[in-house]
BAPAKOL-759666 format. One record per residue (C-alpha): z, y, x. Coordinates in Angstrom, 1 decimal. Each point is the difference from the previous one (the first is absolute). Last residue first. Layout:
N
REC        Z        Y        X
REC        Z        Y        X
...
//
This chain:
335
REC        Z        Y        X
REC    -16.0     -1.9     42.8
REC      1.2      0.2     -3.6
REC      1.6      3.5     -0.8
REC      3.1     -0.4     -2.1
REC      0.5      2.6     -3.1
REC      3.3      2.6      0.0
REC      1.8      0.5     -3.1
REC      0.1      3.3     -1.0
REC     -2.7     -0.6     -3.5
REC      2.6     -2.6     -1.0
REC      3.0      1.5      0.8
REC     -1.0      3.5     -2.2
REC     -1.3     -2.4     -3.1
REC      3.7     -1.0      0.2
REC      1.7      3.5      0.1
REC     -2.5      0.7     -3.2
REC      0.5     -3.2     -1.4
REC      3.7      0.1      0.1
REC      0.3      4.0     -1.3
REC     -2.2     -0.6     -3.2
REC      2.6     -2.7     -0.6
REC      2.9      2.2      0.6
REC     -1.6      2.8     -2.1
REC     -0.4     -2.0     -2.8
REC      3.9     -1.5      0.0
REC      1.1      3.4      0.4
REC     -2.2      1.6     -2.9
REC      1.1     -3.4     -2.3
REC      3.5      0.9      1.2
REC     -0.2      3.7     -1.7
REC     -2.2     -0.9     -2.8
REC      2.7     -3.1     -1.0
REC      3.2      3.1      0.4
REC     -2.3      2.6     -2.0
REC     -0.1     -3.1     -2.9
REC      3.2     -0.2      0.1
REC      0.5      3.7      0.0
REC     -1.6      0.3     -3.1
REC      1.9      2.2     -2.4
REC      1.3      1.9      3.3
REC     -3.7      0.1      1.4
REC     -1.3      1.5     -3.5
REC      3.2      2.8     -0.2
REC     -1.3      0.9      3.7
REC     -3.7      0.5     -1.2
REC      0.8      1.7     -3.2
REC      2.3      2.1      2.0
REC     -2.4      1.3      3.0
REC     -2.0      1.7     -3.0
REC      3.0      2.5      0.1
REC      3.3     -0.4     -2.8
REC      1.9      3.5     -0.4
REC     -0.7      0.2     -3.7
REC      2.1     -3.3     -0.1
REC      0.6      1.2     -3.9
REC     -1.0     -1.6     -3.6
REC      3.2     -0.1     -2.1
REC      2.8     -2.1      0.0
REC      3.0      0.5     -2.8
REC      3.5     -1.2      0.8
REC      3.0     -2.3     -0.5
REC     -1.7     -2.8     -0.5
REC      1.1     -3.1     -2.1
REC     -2.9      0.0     -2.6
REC     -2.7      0.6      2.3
REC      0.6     -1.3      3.7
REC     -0.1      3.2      2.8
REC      3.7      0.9      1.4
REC      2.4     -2.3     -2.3
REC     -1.9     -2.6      0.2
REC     -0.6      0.2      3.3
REC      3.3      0.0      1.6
REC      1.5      3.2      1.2
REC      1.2     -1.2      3.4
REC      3.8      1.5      0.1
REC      1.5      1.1      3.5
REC      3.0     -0.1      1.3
REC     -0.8     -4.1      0.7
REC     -2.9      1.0      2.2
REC      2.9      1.0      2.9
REC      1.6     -3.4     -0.3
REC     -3.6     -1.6      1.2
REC     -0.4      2.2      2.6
REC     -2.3      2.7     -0.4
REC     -3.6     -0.6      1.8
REC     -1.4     -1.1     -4.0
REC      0.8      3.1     -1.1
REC     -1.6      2.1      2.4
REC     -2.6     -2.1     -0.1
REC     -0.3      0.6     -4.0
REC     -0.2      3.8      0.3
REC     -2.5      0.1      2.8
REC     -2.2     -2.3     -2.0
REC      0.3      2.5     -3.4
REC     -0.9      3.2      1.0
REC      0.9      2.1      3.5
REC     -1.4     -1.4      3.3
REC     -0.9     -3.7     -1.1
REC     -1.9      0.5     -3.0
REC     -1.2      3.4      1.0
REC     -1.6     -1.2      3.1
REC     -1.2     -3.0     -2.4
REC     -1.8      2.4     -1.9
REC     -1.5      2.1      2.6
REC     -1.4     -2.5      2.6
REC      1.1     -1.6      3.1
REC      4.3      0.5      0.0
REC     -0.2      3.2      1.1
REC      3.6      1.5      1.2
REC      3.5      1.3     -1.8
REC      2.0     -3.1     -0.4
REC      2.4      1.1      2.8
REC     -0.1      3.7     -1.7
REC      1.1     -1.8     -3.2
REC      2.4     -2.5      0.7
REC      3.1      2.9      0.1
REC     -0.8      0.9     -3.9
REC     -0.6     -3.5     -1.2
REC      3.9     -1.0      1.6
REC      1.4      3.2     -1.6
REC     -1.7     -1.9     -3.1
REC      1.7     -3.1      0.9
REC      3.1      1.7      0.1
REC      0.2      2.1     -3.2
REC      0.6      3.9      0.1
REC      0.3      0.6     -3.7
REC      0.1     -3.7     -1.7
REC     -3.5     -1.4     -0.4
REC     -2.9     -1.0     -2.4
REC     -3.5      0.3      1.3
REC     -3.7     -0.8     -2.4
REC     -3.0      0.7      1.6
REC      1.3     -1.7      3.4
REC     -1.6     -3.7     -1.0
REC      1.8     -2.6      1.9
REC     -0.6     -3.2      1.9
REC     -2.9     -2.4     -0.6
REC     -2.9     -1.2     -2.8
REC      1.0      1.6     -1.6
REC      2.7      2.4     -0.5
REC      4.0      0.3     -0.1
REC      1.2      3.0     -0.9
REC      3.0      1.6      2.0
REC      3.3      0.6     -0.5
REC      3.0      2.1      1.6
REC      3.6      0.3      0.1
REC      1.5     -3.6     -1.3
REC      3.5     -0.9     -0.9
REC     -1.0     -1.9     -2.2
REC      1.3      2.2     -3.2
REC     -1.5      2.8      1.4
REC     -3.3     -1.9      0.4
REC     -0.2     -0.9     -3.8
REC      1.6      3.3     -1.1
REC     -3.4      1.5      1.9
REC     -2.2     -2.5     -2.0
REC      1.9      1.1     -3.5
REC     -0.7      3.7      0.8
REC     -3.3     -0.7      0.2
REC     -0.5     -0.6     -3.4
REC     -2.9     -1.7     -2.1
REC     -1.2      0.1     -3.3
REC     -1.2      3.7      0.9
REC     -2.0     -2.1      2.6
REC     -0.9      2.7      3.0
REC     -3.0      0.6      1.7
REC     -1.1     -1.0      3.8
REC     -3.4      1.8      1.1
REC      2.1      3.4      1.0
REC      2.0     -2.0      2.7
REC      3.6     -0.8     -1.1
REC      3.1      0.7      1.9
REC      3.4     -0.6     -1.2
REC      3.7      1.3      1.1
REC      1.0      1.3      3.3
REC     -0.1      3.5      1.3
REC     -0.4      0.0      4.1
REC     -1.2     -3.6     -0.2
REC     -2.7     -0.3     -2.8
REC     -1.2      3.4      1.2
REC     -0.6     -1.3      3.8
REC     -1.8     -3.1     -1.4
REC     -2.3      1.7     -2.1
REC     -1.2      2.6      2.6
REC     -1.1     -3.0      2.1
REC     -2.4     -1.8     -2.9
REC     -1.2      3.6     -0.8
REC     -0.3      1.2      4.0
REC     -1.9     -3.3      0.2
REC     -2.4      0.7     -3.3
REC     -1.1      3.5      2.3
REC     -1.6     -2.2      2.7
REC     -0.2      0.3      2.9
REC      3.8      0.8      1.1
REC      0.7      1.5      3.0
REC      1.6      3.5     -2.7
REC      3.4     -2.6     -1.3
REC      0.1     -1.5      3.9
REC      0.7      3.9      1.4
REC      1.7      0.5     -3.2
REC      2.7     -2.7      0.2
REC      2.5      1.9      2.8
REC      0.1      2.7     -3.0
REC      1.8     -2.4     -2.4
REC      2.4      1.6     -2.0
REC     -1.5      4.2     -0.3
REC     -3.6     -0.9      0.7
REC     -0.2     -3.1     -1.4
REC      1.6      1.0     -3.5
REC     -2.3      3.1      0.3
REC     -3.2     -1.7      0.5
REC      0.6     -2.1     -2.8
REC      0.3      2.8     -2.3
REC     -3.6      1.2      0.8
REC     -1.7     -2.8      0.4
REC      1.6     -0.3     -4.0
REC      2.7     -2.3     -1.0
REC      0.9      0.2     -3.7
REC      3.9     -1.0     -1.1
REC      0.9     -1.6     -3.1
REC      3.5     -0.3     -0.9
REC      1.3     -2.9     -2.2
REC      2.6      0.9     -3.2
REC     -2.0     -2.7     -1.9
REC     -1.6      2.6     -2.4
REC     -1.8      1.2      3.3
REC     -0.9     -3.9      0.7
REC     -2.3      0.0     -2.6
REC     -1.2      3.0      0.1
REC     -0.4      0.1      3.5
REC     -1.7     -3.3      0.3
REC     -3.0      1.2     -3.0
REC     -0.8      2.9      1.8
REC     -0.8     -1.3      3.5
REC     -2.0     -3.3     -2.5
REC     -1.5      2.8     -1.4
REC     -0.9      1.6      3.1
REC     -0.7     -3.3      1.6
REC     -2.7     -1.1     -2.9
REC     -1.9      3.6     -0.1
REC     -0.7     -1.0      3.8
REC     -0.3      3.7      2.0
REC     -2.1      2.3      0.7
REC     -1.0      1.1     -3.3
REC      3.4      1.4     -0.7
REC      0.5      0.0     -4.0
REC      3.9     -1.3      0.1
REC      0.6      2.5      2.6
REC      3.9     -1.4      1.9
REC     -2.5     -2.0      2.0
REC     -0.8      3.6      1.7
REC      3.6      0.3      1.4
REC     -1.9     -0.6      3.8
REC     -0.7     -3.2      2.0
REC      1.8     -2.5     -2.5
REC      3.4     -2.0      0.4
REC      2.2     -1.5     -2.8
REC      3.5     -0.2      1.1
REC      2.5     -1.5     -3.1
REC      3.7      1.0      0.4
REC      2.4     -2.1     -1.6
REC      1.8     -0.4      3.4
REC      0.9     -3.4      1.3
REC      4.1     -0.1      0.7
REC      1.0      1.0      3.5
REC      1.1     -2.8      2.4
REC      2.7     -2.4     -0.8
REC     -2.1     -2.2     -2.3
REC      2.1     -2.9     -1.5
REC      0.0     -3.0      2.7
REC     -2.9     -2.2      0.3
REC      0.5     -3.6     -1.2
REC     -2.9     -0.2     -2.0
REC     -1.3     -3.4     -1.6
REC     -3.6     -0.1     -2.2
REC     -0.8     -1.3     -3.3
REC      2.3      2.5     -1.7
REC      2.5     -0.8     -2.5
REC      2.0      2.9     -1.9
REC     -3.3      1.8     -0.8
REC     -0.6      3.3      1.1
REC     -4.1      0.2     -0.9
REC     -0.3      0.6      4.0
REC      2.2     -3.2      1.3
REC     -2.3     -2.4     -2.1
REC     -3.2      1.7      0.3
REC      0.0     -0.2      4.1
REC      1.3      2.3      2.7
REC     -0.9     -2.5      2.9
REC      1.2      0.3      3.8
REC     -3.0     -0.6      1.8
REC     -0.5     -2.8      3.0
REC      0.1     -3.1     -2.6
REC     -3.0      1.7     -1.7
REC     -2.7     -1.1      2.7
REC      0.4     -0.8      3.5
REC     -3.4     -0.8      0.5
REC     -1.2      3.7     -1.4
REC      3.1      1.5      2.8
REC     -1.5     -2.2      2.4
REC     -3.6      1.3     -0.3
REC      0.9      3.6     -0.2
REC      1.9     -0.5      3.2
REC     -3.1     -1.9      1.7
REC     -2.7      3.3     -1.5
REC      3.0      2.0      1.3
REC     -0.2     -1.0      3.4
REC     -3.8     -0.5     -0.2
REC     -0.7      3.3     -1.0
REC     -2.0      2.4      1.7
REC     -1.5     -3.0      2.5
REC     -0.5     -2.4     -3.3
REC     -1.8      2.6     -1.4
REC     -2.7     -0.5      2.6
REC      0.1     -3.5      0.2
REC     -0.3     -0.5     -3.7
REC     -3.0      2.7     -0.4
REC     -1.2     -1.9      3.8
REC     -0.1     -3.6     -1.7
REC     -1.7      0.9     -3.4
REC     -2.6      1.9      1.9
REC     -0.3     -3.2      1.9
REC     -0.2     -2.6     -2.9
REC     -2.7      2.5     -1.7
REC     -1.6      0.1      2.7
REC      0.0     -4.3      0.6
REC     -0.8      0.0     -3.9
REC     -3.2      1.2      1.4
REC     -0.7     -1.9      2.8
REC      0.4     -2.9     -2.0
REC      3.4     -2.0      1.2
REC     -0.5     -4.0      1.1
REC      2.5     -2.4     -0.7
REC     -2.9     -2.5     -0.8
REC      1.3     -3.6     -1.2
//
């Protein structure tokens, strides 16, 4: 039987091989830490699940945490937008579905005794400035304007507490956040997180006690994680959004990730059980992301196009180093 590559799928095999290799030089340490944390699936997360959410005497899971002993969780909710023109039911400029969904949350959670607060560029700028000045040099570095988003988020969460949502998450009026936050209180627990597929966290969605821990621990990672990881999105990924979140997490010790809550899927995106509303966003998302979101669906099949190259090129290799000995080796002269 013929083991024999065409030339063409040989190109494709090799284009294949140096997109792998190349990102593989940007990011093979996290490429092998997002691998193990996937392999290590939800044993590694501390769950918040239905059971312990809806308050009922018997929960599925067992805490032994002590009651909280830092400060409470806020009821403050932190929505974040570039300037106060969400507030403008009738801008143009912006998705008619997040400012009524903007609009809809504060309602509800106005009659809830909740605050809402509006981060501008502007406002931002100020809270770095007059707290975290040693954070602007790294804040300005950025590329790209969804990193200074993704970081500004993580310095708010810590300096006031409370909830974060990102404008394409809207709120169940069925639902209360203030029964999630009782949740962690009760556990002992300071912040939470919601889990995502197909690994780690999401970050559009923050819950934390004023000046929490792991978000201090976020907030010092950040000029360390500040470099190009090969393309835009995945230098995003892993700098500032979601990747970088969930490797911080999974580099805690073990009795670290227990002060902090994994919000369990159906209680972050399932219908019925969910406590909130998605809506159409990743408006940040480059072509580069189709193409990285396609080799993380299939990486099996990146992993057979990766060894098939290798096995090609070895082969190709042989015959050329043996072709070489043949044509070298000297012919005897009868006399």
């Amino acid at each position: 039987m013929s083991t024999e590559v065409s030339p063409k799928a040989q190109r494709y095999l090799l284009v294949s091989f140096l997109v792998i290799t190349y990102w593989c030089y940007f990011i093979g340490n996290e490429l092998f830490q997002t691998l193990k944390l996937y392999n290590a699936g939800d044993k590694i997360y501390h769950i918040l699940e239905t059971t312990k959410a809806s308050n009922d005497t018997e929960s599925t899971t067992s805490h032994s945490l002590p009651p909280m002993t830092t400060s409470p969780i806020p009821k403050i909710m932190h929505r974040m937008w570039k300037n106060a023109s969400i507030l403008d039911t009738n801008n143009p400029s912006i998705p008619t579905n997040w400012t009524r969904a903007f609009h809809n949350c504060n309602s509800i959670y106005t009659h809830r005794n909740w605050t809402t607060i509006l981060w501008t560029d502007a406002t931002i700028r100020t809270l770095l400035e007059n707290h975290y000045p040693r954070f602007i040099p790294v804040f300005d570095s950025y590329r790209y304007d969804i990193q200074r988003v993704d970081a500004s988020r993580y310095f708010i969460i810590y300096h006031y507490g409370g909830v974060y949502l990102d404008l394409d998450i809207g709120c169940q009026k069925s639902r209360d956040l203030t029964d999630l936050i009782h949740s962690m209180e009760e556990d002992g627990v300071g912040a939470m997180l919601p889990m995502t597929s197909p690994v780690g966290f999401s970050n559009d969605v923050l819950f934390a006690s004023k000046h929490n821990p792991f978000f201090e621990r976020l907030m010092d990672a950040l000029p360390r994680r500040n470099k190009w990881y090969g393309s835009p999105y995945l230098s995003v990924m892993y700098s500032t959004g979601p990747m970088f979140l969930s490797l911080e997490y999974y580099r805690m010790i073990p009795k670290q990730r227990q002060e902090l809550f994994a919000l369990s899927p159906d209680l972050y995106s399932e219908k019925g059980t969910r406590y909130f509303r998605h809506l159409r966003g990743s408006t940040w998302h480059g072509s580069d992301a189709h193409l990285v979101q396609w080799l993380i669906r299939y990486w099996g099949v990146v992993l057979v196009v990766a060894l098939l190259v290798f096995v090609s090129l070895s082969r190709r290799k042989r015959r050329r180093i043996g072709g070489a000995r043949r044509e070298s080796k000297p012919h005897r002269l009868s006399l």
